[in-house]
MIBATI-806500 format. One record per residue (C-alpha): residue number from 0; residue in three letters; x, y, z. Coordinates in pm, whole numbers. Last residue first. Example, Ala and Ser with C-alpha at 12.3 -4.5 7.8 and 13.67 -1.06 7.14 Angstrom:
<sites>
SITE; num; residu; px; py; pz
SITE; 1; SER; 1367; -106; 714 $
SITE; 0; ALA; 1230; -450; 780 $
</sites>
This chain:
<sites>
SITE; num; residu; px; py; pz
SITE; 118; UNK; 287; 1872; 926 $
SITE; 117; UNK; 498; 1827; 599 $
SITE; 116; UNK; 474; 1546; 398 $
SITE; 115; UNK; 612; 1190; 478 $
SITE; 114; UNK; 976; 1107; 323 $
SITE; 113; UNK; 1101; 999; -16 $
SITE; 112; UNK; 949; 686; -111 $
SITE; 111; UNK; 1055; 595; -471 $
SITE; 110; UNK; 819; 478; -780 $
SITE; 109; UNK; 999; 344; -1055 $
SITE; 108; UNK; 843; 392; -1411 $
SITE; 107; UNK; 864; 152; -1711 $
SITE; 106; UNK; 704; 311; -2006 $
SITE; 105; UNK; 521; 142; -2278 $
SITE; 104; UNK; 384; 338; -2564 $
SITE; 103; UNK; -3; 379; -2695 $
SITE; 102; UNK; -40; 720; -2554 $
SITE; 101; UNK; 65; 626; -2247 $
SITE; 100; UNK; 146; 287; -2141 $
SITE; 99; UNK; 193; 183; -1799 $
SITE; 98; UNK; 506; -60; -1656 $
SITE; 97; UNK; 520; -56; -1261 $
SITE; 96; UNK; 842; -52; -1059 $
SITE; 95; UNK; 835; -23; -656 $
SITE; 94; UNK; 1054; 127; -388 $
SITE; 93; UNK; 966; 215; -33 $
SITE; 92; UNK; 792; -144; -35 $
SITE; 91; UNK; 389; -229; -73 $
SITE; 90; UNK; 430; -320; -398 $
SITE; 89; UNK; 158; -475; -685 $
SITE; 88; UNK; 41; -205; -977 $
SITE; 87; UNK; -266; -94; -1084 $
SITE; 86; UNK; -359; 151; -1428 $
SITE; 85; UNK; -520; 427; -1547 $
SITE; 84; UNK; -342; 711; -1704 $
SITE; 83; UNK; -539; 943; -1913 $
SITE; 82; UNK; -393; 1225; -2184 $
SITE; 81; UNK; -428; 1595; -2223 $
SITE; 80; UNK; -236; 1749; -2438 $
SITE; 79; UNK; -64; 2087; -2531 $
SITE; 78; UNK; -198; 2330; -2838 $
SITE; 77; UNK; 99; 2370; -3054 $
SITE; 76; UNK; 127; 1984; -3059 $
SITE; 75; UNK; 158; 1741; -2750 $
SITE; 74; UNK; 446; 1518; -2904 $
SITE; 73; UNK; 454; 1179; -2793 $
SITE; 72; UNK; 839; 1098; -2837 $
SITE; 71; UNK; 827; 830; -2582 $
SITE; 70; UNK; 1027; 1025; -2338 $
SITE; 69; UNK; 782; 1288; -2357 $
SITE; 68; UNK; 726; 1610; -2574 $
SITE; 67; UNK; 588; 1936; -2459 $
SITE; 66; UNK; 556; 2135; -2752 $
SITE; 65; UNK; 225; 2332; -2521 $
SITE; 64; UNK; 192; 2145; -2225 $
SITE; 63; UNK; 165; 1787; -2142 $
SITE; 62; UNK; -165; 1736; -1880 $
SITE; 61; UNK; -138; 1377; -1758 $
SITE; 60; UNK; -490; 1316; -1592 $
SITE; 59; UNK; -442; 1025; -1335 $
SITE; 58; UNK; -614; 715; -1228 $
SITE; 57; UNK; -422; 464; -1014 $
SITE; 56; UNK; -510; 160; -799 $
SITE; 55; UNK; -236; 3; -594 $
SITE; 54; UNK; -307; -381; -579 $
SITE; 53; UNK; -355; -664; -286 $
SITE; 52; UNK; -604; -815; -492 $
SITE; 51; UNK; -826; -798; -213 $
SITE; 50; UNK; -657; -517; -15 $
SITE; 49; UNK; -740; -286; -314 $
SITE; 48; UNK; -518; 30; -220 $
SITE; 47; UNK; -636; 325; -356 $
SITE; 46; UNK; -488; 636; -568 $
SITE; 45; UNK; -638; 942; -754 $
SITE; 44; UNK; -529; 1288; -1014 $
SITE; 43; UNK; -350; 1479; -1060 $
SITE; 42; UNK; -77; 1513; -1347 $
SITE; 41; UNK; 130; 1794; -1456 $
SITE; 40; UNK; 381; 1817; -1747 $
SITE; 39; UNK; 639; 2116; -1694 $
SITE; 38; UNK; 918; 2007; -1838 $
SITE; 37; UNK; 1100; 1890; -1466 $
SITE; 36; UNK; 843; 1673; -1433 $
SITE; 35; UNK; 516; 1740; -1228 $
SITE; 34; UNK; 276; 1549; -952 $
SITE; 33; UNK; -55; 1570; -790 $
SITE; 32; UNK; -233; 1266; -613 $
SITE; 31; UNK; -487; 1233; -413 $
SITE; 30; UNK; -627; 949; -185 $
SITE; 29; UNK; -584; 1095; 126 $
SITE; 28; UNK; -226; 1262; 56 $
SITE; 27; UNK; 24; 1120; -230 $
SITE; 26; UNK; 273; 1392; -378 $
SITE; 25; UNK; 472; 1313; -692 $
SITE; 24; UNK; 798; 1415; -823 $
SITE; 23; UNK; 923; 1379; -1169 $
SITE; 22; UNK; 1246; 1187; -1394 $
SITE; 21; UNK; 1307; 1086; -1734 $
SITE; 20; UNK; 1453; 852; -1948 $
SITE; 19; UNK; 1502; 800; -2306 $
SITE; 18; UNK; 1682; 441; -2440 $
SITE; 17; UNK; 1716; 459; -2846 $
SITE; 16; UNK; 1516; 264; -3078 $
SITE; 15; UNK; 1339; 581; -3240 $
SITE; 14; UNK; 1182; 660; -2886 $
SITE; 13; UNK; 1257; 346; -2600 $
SITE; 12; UNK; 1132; 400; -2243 $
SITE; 11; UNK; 1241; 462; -1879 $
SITE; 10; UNK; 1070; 750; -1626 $
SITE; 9; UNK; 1193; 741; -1312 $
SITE; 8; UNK; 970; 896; -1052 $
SITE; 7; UNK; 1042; 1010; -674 $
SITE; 6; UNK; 749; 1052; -400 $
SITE; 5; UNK; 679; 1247; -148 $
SITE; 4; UNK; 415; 1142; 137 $
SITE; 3; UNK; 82; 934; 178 $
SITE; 2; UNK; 156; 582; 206 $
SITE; 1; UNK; 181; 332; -86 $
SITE; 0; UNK; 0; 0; 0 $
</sites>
């Protein structure tokens, strides 16, 4: 079950044959989750644990901004983008790996514990 806190990202895929990575921060608090990379995408969005299937449940909006391009190569145009994330992944540990696709391309993403937030 991921706690509420900070989080580091890691970003791995493949664009044109060659390795791309990437990196972002996300914050986790009662069920919420907002997050950025360092070129300016944003993405909020929801988390729950499914104790059942013993699965972290995600949805999230990925908002790419204007020319905004990610480690794919999805390009978001003139205009920007706005793509869904949905998606569950097993790990209860400070550090986890899931594999999502967006926009139709696979990316490997490692999810890092950083500390609890703020008081």
């Amino acid at each position: 079950m991921l706690e509420d806190g900070i989080y580091n990202l890691r970003f791995a895929a493949t664009h044109d044959g060659e390795p791309e990575d990437g990196s972002g921060l996300a914050v986790l608090r009662e069920g919420k989750v907002l997050g950025s990379d360092p070129l300016g995408a944003v993405f909020t969005g929801t988390y729950e644990f499914d104790a059942v299937r013993q699965l972290n449940k995600i949805r999230l909006r990925l908002d790419v901004p204007p020319d905004g391009v990610l480690v794919t190569g999805f390009s978001a145009g003139a205009s920007g983008a706005t793509l869904d994330i949905v998606g569950a992944f097993a790990g209860s540990a400070a550090e986890t790996t899931a594999f999502i696709q967006i926009a139709g391309a696979p990316i490997g993403v490692q999810i890092r514990y950083l500390g609890p937030l703020p008081s």
